[in-house]
Every structure is written in C-alpha cells, then in structure tokens.
C-alpha positions in Angstrom: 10.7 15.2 30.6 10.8 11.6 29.6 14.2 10.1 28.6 14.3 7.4 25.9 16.6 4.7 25.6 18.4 2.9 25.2 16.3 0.7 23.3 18.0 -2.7 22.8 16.6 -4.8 19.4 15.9 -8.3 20.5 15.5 -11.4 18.5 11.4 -11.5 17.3 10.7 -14.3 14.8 8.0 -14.6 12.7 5.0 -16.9 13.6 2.7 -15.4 11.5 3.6 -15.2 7.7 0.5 -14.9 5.8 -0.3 -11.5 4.5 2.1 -9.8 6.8 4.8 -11.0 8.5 4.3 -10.7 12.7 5.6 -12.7 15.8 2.0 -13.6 16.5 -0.7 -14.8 14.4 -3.4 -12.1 14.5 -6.2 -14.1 16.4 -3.6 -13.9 19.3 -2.9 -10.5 19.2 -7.0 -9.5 18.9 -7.2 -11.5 22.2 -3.9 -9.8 24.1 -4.9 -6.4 23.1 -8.7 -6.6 23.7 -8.0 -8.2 27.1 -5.8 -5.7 28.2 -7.8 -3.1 27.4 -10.8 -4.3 29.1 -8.1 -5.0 32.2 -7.8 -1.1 32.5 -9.7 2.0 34.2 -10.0 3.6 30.4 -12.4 2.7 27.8 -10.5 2.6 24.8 -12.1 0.1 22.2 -15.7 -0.2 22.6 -15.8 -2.6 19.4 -15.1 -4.2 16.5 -16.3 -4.7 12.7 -16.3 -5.5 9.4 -17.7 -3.0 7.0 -16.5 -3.9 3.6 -19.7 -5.2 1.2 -17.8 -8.0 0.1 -17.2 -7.2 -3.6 -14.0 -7.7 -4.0 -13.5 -10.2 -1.1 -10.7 -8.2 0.6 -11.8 -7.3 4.5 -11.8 -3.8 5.8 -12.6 -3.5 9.7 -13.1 -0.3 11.8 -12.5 -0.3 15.5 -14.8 1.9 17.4 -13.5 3.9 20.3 -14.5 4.2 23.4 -15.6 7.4 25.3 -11.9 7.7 27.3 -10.0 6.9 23.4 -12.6 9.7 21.3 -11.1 12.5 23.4 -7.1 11.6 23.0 -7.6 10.9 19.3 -10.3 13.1 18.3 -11.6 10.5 16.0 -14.4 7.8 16.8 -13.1 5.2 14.5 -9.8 3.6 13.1 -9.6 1.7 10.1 -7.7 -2.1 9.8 -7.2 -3.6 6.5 -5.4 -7.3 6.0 -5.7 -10.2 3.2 -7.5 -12.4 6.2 -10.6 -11.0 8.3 -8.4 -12.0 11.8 -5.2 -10.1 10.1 -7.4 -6.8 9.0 -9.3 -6.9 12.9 -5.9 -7.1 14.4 -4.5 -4.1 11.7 -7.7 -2.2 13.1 -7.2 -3.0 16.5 -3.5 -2.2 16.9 -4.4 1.0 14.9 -6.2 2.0 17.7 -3.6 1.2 20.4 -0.8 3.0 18.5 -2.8 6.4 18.2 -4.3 6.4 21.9 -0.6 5.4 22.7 1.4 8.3 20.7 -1.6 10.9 21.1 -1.9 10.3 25.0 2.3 10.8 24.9 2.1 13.7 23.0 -0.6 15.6 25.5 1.4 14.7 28.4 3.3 17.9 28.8 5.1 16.0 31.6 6.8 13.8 29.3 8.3 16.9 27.7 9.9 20.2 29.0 9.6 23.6 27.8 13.2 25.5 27.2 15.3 26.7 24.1 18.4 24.7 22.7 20.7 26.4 24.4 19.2 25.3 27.6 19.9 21.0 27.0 23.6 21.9 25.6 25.5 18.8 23.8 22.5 16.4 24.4 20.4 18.3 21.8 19.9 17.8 18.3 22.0 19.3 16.2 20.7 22.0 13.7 22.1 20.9 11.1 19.2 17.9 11.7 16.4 20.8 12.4 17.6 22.1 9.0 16.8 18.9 7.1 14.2 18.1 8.5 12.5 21.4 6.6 14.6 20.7 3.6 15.9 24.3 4.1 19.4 25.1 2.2 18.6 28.3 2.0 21.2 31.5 2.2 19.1 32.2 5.4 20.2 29.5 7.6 22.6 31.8 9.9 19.8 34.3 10.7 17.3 31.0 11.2 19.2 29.4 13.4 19.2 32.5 15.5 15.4 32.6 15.2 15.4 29.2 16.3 17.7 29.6 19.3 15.1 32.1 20.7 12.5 29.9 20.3 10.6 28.0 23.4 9.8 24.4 22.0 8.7 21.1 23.9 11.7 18.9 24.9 11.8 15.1 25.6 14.3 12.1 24.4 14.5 10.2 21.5 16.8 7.3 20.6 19.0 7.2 17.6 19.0 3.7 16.3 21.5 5.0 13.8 24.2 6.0 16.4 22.7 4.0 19.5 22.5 7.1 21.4 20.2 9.4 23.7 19.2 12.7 21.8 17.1 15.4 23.1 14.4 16.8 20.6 12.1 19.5 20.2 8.7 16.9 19.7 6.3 20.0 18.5 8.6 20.8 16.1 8.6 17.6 14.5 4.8 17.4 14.9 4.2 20.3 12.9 6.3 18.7 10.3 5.4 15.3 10.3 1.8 15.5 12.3 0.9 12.0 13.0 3.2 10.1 10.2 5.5 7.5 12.2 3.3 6.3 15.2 3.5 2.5 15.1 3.0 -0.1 17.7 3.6 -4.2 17.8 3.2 -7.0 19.3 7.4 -6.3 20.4 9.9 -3.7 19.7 11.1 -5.0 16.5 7.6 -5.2 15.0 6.5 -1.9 16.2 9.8 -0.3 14.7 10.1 -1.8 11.7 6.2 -0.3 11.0 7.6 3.8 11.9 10.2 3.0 9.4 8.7 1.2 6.9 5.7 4.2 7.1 7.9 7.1 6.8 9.8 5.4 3.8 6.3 4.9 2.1 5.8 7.9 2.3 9.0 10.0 1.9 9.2 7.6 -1.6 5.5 8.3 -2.5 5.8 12.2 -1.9 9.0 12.3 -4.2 7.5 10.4 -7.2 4.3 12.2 -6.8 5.5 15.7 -6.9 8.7 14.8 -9.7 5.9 12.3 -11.6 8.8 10.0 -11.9 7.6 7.3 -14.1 8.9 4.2 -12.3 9.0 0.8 -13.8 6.1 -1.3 -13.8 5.9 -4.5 -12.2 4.8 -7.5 -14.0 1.7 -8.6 -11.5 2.8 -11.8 -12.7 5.9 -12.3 -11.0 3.9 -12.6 -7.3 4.8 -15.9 -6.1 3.1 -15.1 -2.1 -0.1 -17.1 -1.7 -2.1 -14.1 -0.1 -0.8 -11.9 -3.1 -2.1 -14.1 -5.7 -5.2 -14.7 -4.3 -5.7 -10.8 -3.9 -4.9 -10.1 -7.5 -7.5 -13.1 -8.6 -9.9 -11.3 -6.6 -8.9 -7.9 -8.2 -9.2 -9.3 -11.4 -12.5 -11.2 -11.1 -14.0 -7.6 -9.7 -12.8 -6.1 -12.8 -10.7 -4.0 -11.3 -7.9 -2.8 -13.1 -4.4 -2.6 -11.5 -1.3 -0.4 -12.4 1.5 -1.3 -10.2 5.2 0.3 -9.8 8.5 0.0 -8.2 8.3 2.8 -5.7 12.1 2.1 -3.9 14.3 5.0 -5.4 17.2 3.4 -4.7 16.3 3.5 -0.9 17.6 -0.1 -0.1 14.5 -0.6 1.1 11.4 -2.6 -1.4 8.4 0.1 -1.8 5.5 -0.6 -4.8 3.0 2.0 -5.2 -0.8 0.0 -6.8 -3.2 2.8 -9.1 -6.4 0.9 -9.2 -9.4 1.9 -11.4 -12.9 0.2 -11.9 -14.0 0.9 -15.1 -17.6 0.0 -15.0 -17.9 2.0 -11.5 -15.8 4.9 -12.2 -16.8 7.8 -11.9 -20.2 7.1 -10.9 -19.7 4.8 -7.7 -15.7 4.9 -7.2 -12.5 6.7 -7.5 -9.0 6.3 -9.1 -7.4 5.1 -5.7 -3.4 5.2 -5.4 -1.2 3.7 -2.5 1.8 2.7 -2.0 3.3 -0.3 0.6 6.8 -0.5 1.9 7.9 -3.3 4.2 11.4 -4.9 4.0 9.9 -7.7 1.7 8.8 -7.0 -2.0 6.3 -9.7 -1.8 5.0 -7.7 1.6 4.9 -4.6 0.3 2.6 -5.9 -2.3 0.6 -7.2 0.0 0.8 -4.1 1.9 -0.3 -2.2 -1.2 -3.0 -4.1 -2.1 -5.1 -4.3 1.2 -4.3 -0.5 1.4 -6.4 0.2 -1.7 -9.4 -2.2 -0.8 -9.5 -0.2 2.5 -9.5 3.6 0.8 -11.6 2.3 -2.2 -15.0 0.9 -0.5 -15.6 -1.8 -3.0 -15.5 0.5 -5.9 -19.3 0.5 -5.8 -20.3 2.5 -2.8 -19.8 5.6 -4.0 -17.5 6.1 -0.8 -14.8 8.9 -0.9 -11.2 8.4 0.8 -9.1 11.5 2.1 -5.6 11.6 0.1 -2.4 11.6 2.7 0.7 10.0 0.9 -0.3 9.9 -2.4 -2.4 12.0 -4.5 -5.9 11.6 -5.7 -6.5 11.5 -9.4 -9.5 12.3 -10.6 -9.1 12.0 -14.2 -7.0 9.2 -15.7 -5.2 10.8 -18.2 -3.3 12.9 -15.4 -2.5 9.2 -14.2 -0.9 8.7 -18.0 3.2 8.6 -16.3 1.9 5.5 -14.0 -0.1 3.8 -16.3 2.2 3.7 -18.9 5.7 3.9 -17.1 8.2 1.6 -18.9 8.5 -2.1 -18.0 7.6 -4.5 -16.7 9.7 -5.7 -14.3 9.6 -9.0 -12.4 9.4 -8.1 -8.5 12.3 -10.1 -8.2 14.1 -6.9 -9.2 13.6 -4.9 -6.2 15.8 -5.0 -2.8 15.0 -7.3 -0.5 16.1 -7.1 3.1 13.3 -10.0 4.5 14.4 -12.3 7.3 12.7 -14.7 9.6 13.9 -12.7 12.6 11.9 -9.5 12.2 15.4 -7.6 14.5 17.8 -8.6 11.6 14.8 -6.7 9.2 15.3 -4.0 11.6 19.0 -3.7 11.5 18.9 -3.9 7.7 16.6 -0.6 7.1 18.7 1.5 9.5 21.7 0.6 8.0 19.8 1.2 4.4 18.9 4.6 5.6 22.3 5.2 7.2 24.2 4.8 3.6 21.9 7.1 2.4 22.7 9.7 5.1 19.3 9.3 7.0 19.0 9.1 11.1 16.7 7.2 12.7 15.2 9.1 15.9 12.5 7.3 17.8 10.0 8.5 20.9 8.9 5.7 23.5 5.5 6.3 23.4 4.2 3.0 24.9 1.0 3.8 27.1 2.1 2.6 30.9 -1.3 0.9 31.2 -1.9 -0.4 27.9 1.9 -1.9 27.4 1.4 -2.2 23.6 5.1 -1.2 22.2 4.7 2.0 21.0 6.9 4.4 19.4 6.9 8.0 17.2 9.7 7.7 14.2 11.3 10.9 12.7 13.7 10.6 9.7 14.8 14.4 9.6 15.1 14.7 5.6 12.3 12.4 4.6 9.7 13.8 2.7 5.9 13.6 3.1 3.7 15.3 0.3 1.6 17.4 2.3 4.9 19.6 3.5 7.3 18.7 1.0 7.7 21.9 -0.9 8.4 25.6 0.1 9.8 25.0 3.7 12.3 26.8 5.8 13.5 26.9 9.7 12.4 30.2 9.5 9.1 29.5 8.1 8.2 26.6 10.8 9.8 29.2 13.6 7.1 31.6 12.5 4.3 28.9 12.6 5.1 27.6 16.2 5.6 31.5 17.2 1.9 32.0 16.2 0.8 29.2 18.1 3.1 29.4 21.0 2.2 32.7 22.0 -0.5 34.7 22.9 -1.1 37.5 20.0 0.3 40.6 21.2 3.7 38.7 22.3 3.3 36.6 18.8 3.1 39.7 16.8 5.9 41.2 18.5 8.6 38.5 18.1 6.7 38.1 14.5 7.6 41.5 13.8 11.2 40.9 15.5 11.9 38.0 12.9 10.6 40.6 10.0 13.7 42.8 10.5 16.4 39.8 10.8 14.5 38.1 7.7 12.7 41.2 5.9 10.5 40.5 2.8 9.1 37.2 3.7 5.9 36.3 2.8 5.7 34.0 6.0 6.0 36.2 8.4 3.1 38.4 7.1 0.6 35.9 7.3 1.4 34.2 10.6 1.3 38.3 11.4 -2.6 37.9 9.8 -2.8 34.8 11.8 -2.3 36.8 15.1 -4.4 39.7 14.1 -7.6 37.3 13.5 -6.7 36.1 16.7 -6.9 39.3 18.1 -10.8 39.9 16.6 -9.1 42.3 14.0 -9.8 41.6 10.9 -9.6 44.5 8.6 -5.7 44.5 9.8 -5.3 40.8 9.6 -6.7 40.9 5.7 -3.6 43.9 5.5 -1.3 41.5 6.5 -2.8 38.9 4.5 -2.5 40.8 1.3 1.3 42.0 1.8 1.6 37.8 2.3 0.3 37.4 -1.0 2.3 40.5 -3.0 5.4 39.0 -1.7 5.3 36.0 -4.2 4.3 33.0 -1.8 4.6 29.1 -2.5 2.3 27.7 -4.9 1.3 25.1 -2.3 0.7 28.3 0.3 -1.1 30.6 -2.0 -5.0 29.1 -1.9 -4.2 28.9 2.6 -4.0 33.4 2.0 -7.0 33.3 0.0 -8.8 31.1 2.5 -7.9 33.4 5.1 -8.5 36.5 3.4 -12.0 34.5 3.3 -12.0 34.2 6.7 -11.6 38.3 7.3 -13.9 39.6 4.8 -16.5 36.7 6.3 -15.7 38.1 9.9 -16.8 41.4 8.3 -19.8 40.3 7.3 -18.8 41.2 3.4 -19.8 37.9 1.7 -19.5 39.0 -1.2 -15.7 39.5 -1.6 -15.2 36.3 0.8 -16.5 34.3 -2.0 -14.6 36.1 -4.6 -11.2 35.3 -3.0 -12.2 32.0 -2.0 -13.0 31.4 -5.8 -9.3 32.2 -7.2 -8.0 29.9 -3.6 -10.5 27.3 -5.0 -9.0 27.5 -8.8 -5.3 26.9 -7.6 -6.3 23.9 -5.3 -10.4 22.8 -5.4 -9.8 19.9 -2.5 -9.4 22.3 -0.4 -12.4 21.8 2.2 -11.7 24.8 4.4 -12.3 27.0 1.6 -15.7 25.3 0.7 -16.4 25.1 4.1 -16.4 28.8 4.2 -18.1 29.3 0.7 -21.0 27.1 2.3 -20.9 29.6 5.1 -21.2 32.8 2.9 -23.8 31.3 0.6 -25.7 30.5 3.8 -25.7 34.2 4.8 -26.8 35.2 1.4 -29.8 33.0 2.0 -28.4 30.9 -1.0 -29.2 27.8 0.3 -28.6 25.0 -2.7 -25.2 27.2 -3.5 -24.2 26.2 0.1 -25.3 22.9 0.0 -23.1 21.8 -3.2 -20.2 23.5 -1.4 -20.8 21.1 1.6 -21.0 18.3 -0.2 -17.9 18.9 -1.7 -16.5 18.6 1.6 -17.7 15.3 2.1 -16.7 14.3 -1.3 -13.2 15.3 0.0 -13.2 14.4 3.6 -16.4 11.7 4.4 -16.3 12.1 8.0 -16.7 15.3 8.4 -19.4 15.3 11.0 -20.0 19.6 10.9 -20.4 19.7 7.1 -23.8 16.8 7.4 -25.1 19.2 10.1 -24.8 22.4 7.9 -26.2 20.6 4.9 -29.2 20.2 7.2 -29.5 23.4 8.5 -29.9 24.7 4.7 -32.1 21.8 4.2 -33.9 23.6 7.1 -34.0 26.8 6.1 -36.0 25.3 2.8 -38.2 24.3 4.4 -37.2 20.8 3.3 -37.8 18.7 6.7 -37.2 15.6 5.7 -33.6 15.8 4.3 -33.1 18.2 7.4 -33.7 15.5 9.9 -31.6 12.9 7.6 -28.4 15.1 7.8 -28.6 16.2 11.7 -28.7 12.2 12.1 -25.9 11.6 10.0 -23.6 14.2 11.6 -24.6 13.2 15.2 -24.2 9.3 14.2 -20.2 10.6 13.5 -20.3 13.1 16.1 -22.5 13.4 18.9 -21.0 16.0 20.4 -22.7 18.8 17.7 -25.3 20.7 20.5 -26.6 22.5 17.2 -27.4 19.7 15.0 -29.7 18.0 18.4 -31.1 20.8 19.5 -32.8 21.4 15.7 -32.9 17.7 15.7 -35.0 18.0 18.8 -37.0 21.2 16.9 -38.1 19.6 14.6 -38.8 15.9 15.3 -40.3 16.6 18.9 -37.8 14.4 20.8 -34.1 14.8 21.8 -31.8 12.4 20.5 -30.0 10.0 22.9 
C-alpha cells in the first residue's frame, strides 16, 4: 500500500499568464514533457496535432497515444484545448500524462491493500465522510455502516490538505463515485492541485445548477478586461456564434462561469447547443477556461461533430435552455470571488480554506508516475456533486455495487441476499442480485430479479439501466421481440442512452432488420463519436445488404479508432481481398 504525504505547498509563481495562469510558458512544458517521455522504456505519446478547421480561430489539439499508454487508458486519444496553439498542445499533452499517471496508479494493486475498515483502525476515514460522499442521510445509515464494515475495499493513503494529515481510504470506493473526475497533473504541486480542485468545483457547481435549473445571473460579456478573453469573444462573435454566459459560483468562494453557446446558422444541421462551465481561482480564468472548453466539445459548429455530455447537460432544443438564456442580469464579472494571486500556493491555500468554511475536505492521492515524474494527483471532495451520480445514492446502494463486482456470483449473491434481510425492500439489491445472475449465464432468473427491481419503485435516473438489462436477458434468450419492447419504454425515460441502442441495433440485426439497426447505431455515434464497435456494426448491416461499399467505409472507420476489432478486419479482409495493417 502506498502512503501519501505529507505534501508540503511550495511557492510556484506564475510565468506564464496568457490564457491560463502556469509556472511555465507552455512551449517549455511541450518540450519537458515530450523529452521525458521519449527518455523512458514506455511509449506513451506517439504524437501531436491540431484538428480544429479554423472557423472560429480557437485551437483544439489531440495527443495520440502510444501502444504502452492505449492499454492503461483504454483510449487512443486525449484532447487539449487553450486560447494559443502552444497553450492547447501543452493542455493536450499534460492531459495525457495525468491519465497514464492516475490510470497506471489505480491498476497497481500494490499501491493499495485489500482489508475492511476495521482492519486500518484510527488511520481510516471516518464514515461519516463515506456517508457524504454518497449524499446518504438516510434512516438507514446504522444498518449501512454495518454493510460497509463487512465489506473488502482497496486501501491506500491520501493526504488531507484541509487538516494536513495522513488518511487511509478505500480508492474503489471513491472510483465508483467519482470515476476519473479529479486526476490532474502540473508542471509542480501547486499547479497540479489547484487543477483537481478547481475540476471537482466545476463540476460539483455544474451538477447542482443543472439538476435544480437554478437560473444564475448572467454576466455582461462586456466586463472581460483579459486580453486572451477578449480576443476569444471577437472571435465568437465574428463566427456568429451566440454566447449565453452565467455566474456558476454558488456561494463556493471560489469564481465558476458556466458558457451555453449556439450557432444559429449551423444548428441543428452541422452543430449542437454546447454547455460548459470553467472554474479556476480567477473570474477572468475561468472565462477563459469556459470558452476554450466549448471550442473543444463544439468542432467549429460546422462539422457536424458530436461531443459526449459529462458535467453538464446536453440540450438539444433551446427552449429547454430558456432558465440560461434568460436568467436575470447582467452582472459585471467583477462581481464574482476572486482568490487569484501571482504565487499559484497562496491560490491553493485560498480554495481549501474556501471549501473548509463550507464544510468540505480536501483528500488527495499521489499518483505521480515514478518514470514520468509529472506531478500527479487524484482529488476527492466527499460531498461534492457530479451529475452523472448526483441523485438516488446510498452507502448501501454503492455497498451493493462493489459487492457485485468484488465477488464472484455465487459468493455475490449470497452476501447480496445477506444485505436483503438487514435492508429488505430495496430495489438495489434486486438488480445487483440480476446483475450476478447474468453473470452466472441465467437469464430467465436474472430478468426475475430485474423485474422485482423495478416493482419496488427505483430512482428515476436508475429506471431506463433495469430496462436495459431486462434487454440484456430477453436478448440472451434469443426473444427479440420483448428485448426491443423494454428497451423502448428504457429509451422514452432517457433516449442518450447508447447501451440501450446498442442493444436495439443488436435485436434489429437478428431480426434481419438491417436499416432499423443501422439508425440505432448511429444514434450511438450521435451520442458517443468514438465509439469504434458501433462503425463496425453499422458495417456489418451494411454487409448483410449487400451494400459493399458503405461496408468497407465503416470497418475502416472503426479500425482507424480501434484496431484491435478482429471482426471488423477479418470482413475487411472478406471483402476487399487484403488484410488491413
């Protein structure tokens, strides 16, 4: 198990100033970064580019991963964005060390060590933290935190910059609530930690106002006085692009402002209704923040490019955008908090102490990469909110979740069925139950379990995941029929859901209803671009058309984002004559 701390905050001023505010200027950090990685045994960035068309003038970069990097992150790209080309390489290239750094931590199981809380005594977390962090003041806490006891989680250190103390915490737990929100890494400590922060502000501040629909005051655009800012909004502005921008702080001592941006002579056709939201302990910066955020997820607003929602939702119709549009105001940005300094440690102290006042601990995980020596870190706020698991959570509930995936099935299902008799009645515990069932290759039990889930009044935001795995059973049962009629009424309570098109490609496939499956595969991509598996099935129905052409297009396109799909080459290889490299 890896112990972490303490971590001592050292003077870092600022150098760089444009855009965002680092100790370096970004052509220096491109070079240290690069050159260390070519220094290593791994190959972890294979290169760098731009890829915006140059519409609106704002860069976007990716940075392409090597062979060693694809299989810690999963991913073969990560995306940079910045008011500069040099500042939105160095955004994509630092966005690359801080996942291989926090991914390559978190699949180390010797940096953690199996046990229960009982087992690491004073120096663990307390539960009144676990219970925060799920939001759970629920009547159930005594019989949760007995659950919980029981349960075998992955153990390594944290530091609390809020009490400047060691603190041992269960890391899976916090991954299944948090996933990969909070990695950040710098050119220094204080850079990379003011980024974890600042990120899990954005986007506890974004998941409140999105969920509430707070209308929070406008900003007058205005009232920018940073050069980089201005310069962004002229751009905006001669694009056409209309911007809607907020005061996104709540109060958190800490300057957040959330940008809606719409094109109307591209929308719907060739762009979306993109919202973001920046956070960093500058108004001004935030801005700035905000702005090259919605450059990066909106492709121009000509290219007919889809982004993947995280803190924020996607709108697809304005009018449901009516409380930001027309939110009362404006205000100058003048108005919000400000905690800027030139010494980016007295920034750092100031957001702790912000969050501290409003009852929020700062944990943070070392997760600096021996080899690559980019500071690297993993920031939990137990209590801070992220949209995708704001609602409808319990101890219990995430005790049941790790359960499933902690176990093999039969032992699963037994503690499963252990917890239904200390908890009875919730809806929860049945599905996980369906979970382990499916696991077990029995589906006409799991879809029981499934269907008590769903009679036992779930969440709203858990109600289309039963009906997608209802879909699931009556798919492994070859009855496509009914698959597609519970994956209809999971579709009508949330249609971006792409593992429930996903599988109504897959039935309508079966059902030799090939054009059915291919508009449920593209709805995928509308949703989630990179999805290299839906391009491959689009092709295979393209296939089985008799359509060759379009076939051959698609394989390409899925192996081009993932070569690693044997299907899609071997019927590239079918029907073209030649295997792919």
């Amino acid at each position: 198990m890896k112990r972490t701390g303490p971590i001592t905050l050292t003077d870092a001023i600022k150098e760089a100033t444009d855009d965002q505010d680092k100790i370096w200027l970004p052509e220096k950090t491109v070079a240290m970064v690069k050159a260390r990685m070519k220094q290593l045994d791994l190959n972890i960035l294979e290169s760098t580019s731009r890829i915006d068309n140059g519409r609106l003038d704002i860069p976007v970069f990716f940075s392409t991963c090597g062979h060693d990097a694809r299989k810690i992150i999963g991913t073969r790209k990560q995306m940079g964005k910045g008011a500069t080309p040099s500042q939105a390489e160095a955004s994509a290239v630092m966005e690359l060390a801080e996942r291989f750094s926090f991914f390559s931590f978190y699949k180390n199981e010797s940096h953690t060590r199996l046990g229960t809380v009982e087992q690491f005594g004073d120096d663990a977390i307390g539960f009144d933290q676990i219970a925060k962090s799920v939001h759970d003041e629920s009547a159930d806490l005594d019989a949760a935190q007995t659950i919980f006891k029981s349960l075998p989680l992955r153990w390594t250190g944290a530091w609390s910059l809020t009490r400047e103390r060691e603190v041992l915490i269960p890391l899976d737990w916090f991954y299944a609530i948090n996933a990969f929100n909070g990695p950040s890494a710098g050119n220094c400590i204080p850079e990379a930690l003011s980024q974890g922060i600042c990120e899990i502000v954005e986007r506890h501040v974004s998941s409140v106002i999105s969920r509430q629909r707070l209308a929070t005051p406008r900003i007058d655009p205005d009232s920018a006085s940073d050069r980089c800012v201005r310069e962004m909004l002229d751009k905006y502005a001669k694009a056409g692009i209309q911007l809607h921008i907020t005061d996104f702080s709540l109060e958190m001592g800490i300057p957040s402002v959330g940008v809606l941006a719409v094109d109307p002579a591209t929308f719907p056709e060739k762009s979306e209704i993109v919202w973001t939201a920046g956070t960093t302990p500058s108004p001004e910066k935030a801005l700035s923040r905000a702005l090259t955020e919605v450059a990066q997820l909106a492709g121009d607003f000509n290219s007919g490019s889809n982004y993947v929602a995280s803190g924020l939702p996607k709108f697809t119709r304005l009018a449901d955008a009516d409380y930001v549009i027309n939110a009362p105001g404006p205000i100058p940005l003048s108005d919000l908090p400000d905690i800027s300094h030139d010494n980016i440690r007295r920034e750092v102290e100031s957001c702790i102490q912000a969050l501290a006042q409003r009852d929020f601990e700062v944990l943070v995980v070392d997760t600096t990469h021996p080899q690559l020596a980019v500071p690297a870190f993993y920031t939990i706020v137990p209590g801070a909110h992220f949209r995708e698991r704001a609602t409808g959570t319990s101890v219990a509930m995430f005790a049941a979740k790790l359960t499933m995936e902690r176990f093999a099935p039969d032992t699963a299902i037994k503690r499963l069925t252990e917890m239904e008799q200390c908890l009875p009645g919730k809806y929860f515990i049945q599905f996980y139950l369906g979970n382990c069932h499916l696991e077990r290759n029995d589906p006409t039990l799991a879809l029981k379990h499934f269907s008590q889930a769903l009679d036992r009044s779930p969440t709203d935001q858990d109600r289309p995941s039963i009906y997608s795995y209802m879909g699931v059973c009556h798919k492994e049962m070859g009855q496509y029929d009914q698959a597609l009629a519970v994956l209809a009424q999971g579709e009508a309570l949330d249609p971006e859901r792409t593992d429930i098109y996903n599988l109504m490609g897959f039935c309508h496939f079966m059902k030799k209803e090939h054009q059915a499956a291919i508009d449920c595969f593209e709805k995928v991509l509308r949703l989630d671009p990179g999805s290299a598996i839906d391009y491959a099935n689009i092709a295979s129905n393209y296939r089985e058309m008799g359509r060759k052409d379009e076939a051959v297009r698609y394989y390409r396109m899925a192996l081009e984002l993932d070569p690693g799909i044997e299907f899609a080459r071997d019927n590239l290889e079918r029907l073209t004559g030649h295997r792919p490299d």
